[in-house]
N, C-alpha and C positions, 0 to 999 in steps of 0.2 A: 115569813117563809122558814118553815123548819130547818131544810137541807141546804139555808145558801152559808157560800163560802165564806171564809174571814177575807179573800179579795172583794167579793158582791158586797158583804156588810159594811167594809172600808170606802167603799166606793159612793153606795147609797149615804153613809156617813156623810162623807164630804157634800157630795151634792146637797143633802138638806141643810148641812152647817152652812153652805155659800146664798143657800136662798133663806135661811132665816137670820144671819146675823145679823143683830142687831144695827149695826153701823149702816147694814144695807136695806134690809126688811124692816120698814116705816109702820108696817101694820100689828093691830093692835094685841098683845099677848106674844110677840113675835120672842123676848128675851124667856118668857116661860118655856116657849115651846124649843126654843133652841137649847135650853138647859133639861130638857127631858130628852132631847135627841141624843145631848154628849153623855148621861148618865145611859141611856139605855144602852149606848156607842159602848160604852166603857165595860159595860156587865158580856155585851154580845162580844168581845173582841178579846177577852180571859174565856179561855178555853174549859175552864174549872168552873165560872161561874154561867157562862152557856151552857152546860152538862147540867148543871142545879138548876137553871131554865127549859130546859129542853125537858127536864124529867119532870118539872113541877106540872107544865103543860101537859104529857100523857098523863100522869095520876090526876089531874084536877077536871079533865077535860069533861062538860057535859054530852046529852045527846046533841048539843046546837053548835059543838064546835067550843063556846064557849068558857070560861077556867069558873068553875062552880065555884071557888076562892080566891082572895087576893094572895101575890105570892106573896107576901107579909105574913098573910095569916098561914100560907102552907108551911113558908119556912119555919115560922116558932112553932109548930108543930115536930118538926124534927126535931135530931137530938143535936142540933148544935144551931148555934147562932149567929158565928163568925168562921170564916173560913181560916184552916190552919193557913200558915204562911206557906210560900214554894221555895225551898231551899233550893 
């Protein structure tokens, strides 16, 4: 969801972190999936790098909704590759 909040993103966060932790969630690929939740957690929750998400989505987006690139390949296409630091 495009417009949800950094409270809805926190929120949803946790909730998946409590049903896929490992210690808790027995099923299988459960520590994969929970480590793609805390990285994507991590990108959506830096307001700099939601921005560089939010926009890879309008420039990549097909007719189907879809990102016509991975954002790997959208970002080395830019002119940078690492975000400056936030002083």
């Amino acid at each position: 969801q495009n417009n949800a909040s950094l409270k809805d993103i926190k929120l949803k966060y946790y909730s998946l972190a409590r049903d896929l932790h490992p210690d808790k969630c027995r099923m299988e690929g459960a520590e994969s999936a929970m480590q793609s939740v805390t990285a994507a957690y991590s990108s959506l929750s830096n307001p700099v790098k939601k921005g560089l998400y939010d926009r890879y989505i309008a420039e990549s987006a097909t007719v189907d909704g879809e990102p016509a690139i991975s954002y790997s390949e959208w970002e080395a296409r830019q002119s940078f590759t690492m975000l400056p630091p936030i002083l």
